[in-house]
N, C-alpha and C positions, 0 to 999 in steps of 0.2 A: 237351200243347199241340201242336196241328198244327203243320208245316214253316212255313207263312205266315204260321201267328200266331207265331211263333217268329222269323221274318226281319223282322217290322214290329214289332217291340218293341226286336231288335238298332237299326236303324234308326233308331229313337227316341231312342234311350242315345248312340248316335255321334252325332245334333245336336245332345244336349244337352252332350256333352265340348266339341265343339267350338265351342261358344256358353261354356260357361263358363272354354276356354284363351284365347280374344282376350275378354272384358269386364274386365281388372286387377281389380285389387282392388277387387271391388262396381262401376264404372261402366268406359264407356270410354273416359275422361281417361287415362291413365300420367302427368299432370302431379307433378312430388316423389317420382318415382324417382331424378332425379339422372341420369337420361339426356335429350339431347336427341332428342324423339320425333317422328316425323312430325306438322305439324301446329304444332309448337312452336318458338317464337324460343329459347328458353334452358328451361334446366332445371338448379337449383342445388342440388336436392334441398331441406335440409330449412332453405336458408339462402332461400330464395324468402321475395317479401315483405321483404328487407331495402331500405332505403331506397338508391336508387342501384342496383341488382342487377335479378334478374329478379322480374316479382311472380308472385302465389300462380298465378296463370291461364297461368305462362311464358309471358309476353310480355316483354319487353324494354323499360325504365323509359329515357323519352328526361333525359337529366340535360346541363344547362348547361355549356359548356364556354370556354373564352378561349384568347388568344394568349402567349405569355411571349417577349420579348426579352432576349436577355443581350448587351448589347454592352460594348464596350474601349477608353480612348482612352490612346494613349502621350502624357505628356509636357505632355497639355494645361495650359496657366494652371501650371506647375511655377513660374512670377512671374506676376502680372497681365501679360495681353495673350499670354506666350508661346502658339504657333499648336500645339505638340507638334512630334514629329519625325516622318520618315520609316520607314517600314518598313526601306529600303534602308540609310537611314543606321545604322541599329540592328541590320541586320543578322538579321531577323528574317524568315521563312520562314512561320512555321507557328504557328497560334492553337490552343491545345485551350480550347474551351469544354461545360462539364459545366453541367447543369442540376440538382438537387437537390431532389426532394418528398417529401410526407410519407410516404413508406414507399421500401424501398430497390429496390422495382419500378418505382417512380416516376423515378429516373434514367436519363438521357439524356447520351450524350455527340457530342459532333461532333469535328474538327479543318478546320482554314479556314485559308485564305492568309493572312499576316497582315492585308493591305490594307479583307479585307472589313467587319470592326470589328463585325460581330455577328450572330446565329445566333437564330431564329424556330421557337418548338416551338407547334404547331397546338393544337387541339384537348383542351386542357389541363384537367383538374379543377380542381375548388376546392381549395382546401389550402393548406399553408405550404411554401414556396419560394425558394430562394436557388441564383445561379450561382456557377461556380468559372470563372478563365483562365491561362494559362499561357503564354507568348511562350516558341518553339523556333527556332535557327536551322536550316540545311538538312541540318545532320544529326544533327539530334533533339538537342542541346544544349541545356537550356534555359536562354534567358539572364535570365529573371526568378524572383521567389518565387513562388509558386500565390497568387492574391488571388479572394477573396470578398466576394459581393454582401451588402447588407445584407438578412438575412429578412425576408421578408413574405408578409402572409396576403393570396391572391389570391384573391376571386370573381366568378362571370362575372354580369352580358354585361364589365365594365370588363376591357379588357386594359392589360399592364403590360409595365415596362420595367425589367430590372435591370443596372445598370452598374460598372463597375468604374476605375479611372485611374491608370494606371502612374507613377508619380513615380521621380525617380532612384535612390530609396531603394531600390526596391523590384526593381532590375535586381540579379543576380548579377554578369552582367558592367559592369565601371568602371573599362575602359582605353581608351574612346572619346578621341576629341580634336576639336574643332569648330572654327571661324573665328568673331570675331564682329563686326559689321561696326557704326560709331558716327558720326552723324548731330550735328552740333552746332547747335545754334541758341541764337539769342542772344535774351534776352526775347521773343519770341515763334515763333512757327510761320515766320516770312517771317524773322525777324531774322536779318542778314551780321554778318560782321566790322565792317563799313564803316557799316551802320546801327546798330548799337547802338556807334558808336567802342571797339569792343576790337580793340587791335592785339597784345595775344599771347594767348594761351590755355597751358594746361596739363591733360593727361591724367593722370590716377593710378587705377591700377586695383589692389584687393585683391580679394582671393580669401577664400573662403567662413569662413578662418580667423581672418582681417584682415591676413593678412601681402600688403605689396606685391608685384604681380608686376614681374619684370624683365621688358624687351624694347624694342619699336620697334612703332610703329603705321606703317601704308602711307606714309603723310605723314609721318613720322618725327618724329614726337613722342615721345620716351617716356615709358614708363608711370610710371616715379618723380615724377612730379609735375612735372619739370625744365620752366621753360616755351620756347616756341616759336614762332613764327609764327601768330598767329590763321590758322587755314582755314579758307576757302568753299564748301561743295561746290557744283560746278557741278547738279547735278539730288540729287532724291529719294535718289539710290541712291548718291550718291558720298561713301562716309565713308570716315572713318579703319578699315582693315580691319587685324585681328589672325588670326594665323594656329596654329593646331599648339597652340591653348590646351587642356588639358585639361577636360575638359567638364565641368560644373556650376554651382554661383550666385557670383556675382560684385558686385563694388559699382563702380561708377565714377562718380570725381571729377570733374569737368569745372570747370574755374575757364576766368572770362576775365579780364583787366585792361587797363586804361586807357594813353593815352599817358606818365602820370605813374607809371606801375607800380601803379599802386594797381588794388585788387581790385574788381570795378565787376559781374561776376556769376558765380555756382556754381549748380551742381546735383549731389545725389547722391543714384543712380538705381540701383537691383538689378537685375540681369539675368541672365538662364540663359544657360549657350554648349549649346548640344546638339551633339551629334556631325556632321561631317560638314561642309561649306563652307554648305549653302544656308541657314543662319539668316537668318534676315530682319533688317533695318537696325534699331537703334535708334535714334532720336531725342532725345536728350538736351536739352530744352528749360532752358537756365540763366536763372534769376530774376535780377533786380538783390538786390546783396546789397555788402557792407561788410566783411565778414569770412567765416571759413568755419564759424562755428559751427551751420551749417544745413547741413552739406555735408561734417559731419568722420563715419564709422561709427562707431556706441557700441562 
């Protein structure tokens, strides 16, 4: 073979090496090597085509997603109407809130001021879901049990809400002490002293056990039932205030009676004291009534 026909055959063999090192395997897809190639959103190798995943052409499968909230309320409705407590009163810094899905990739965790009451995770699968929280004071003490959201299976476009609500149960610490502050009215919303003719009244307050508390209410009534001066609060906000009471549910007695002593109205009402002076006022609305069989705790 002459030098030329000798260098045009070389020539030939080197286009064709290098035409058959870039064509992969038979074409020039590299799609389901399990690399991501120029050219390509994903490449999951031989799991391509899984539903949610990358499909067989590595492209990227656009898949549904929602919002998850996990919020926290201290104290709330701990009785009908209670408003919860403060952060400040509870002494409370520091919220961890953990999110929980169905694989343990799937968890998320945050920590938030207490005040903020809940924590927003984007862009969330479908799946089974439940939060955790935890109330820490400021230096990482935690003053509650860890409580969980009840599971649920979330999928999108609906976004969802998972909550939890601290009851006093569920505080480690239970040496708070609160004020509670006692509004009396007499058969109705408006009703005095002087409009419904009760000229004494009587406070008696038990405690979550039934046993009476001792003390003195602002007005000096005390709590043994003993009676005393019907009082009028001048406004909304001027009651009988108790002071230094250890914190939780309570019953109070409120009787009134007539010029002739006789019992003429009662009411008995369960109340939360929470920690701290700002509890809000209760209203003790007392019924006409004859006796206290409506108004004694079982």
């Amino acid at each position: 073979m002459s030098a030329g026909a000798k260098g045009s055959a070389l020539s030939s063999a080197f286009i064709l090496a290098i035409s058959l090192g870039t064509s992969g395997c038979g074409g020039d897809s590299l799609c389901g090597n399990g690399t991501i190639d120029k050219g390509e959103e994903c490449d999951e190798g031989s799991k391509n085509g899984t539903p949610g995943g990358c499909t067989t052409t590595c492209t990227l499968t656009s898949t549904p997603t929602l919002n998850v909230q996990v919020a926290y309320q201290r104290l709330v409705n701990e009785v009908p109407g209670y408003g919860g407590s403060a952060c400040s009163d509870l002494g409370i810094a520091q919220a961890q809130v953990v999110l929980f899905g169905p694989t343990d990739a799937d968890m998320q965790m945050v920590s938030l001021t207490c005040a903020s009451n809940s924590n927003i995770w984007s862009n969330v699968a479908a799946g089974s879901y439940h939060g955790s929280v935890t109330l820490f004071d400021a230096q990482q003490v935690a003053l509650t049990k860890t409580l969980s959201t009840t599971p649920m299976t979330l999928s999108p476009p609906t976004n969802a809400m998972l909550s939890v609500d601290f009851h006093q149960t569920d505080f480690i610490k239970q040496d708070y002490t609160g004020s509670m502050y006692i509004v009396p009215e007499w058969g109705s919303a408006s009703g005095t002293c002087s409009s419904a003719a009760v000229t004494k009244e009587s406070i008696k307050l038990f405690n979550s056990s039934g046993a009476v508390v001792s003390g003195m209410t602002s007005k000096g009534h005390s709590l043994d039932g003993a009676e005393g001066t019907c009082f009028t609060p001048s406004s909304s906000t001027d009651g009988e205030q108790i002071d230094n009471l250890p914190w939780g549910h309570y019953h109070v007695q409120l009787v009134g009676r007539d010029s002739s002593d006789a019992i003429s109205y009662c009411k008995l009402i369960e109340v939360f004291v929470g920690p701290g002076v700002a509890n809000a006022a209760v209203e003790v609305l007392a019924s006409p009534a004859t006796d206290l069989s409506g108004c004694t705790p079982n």
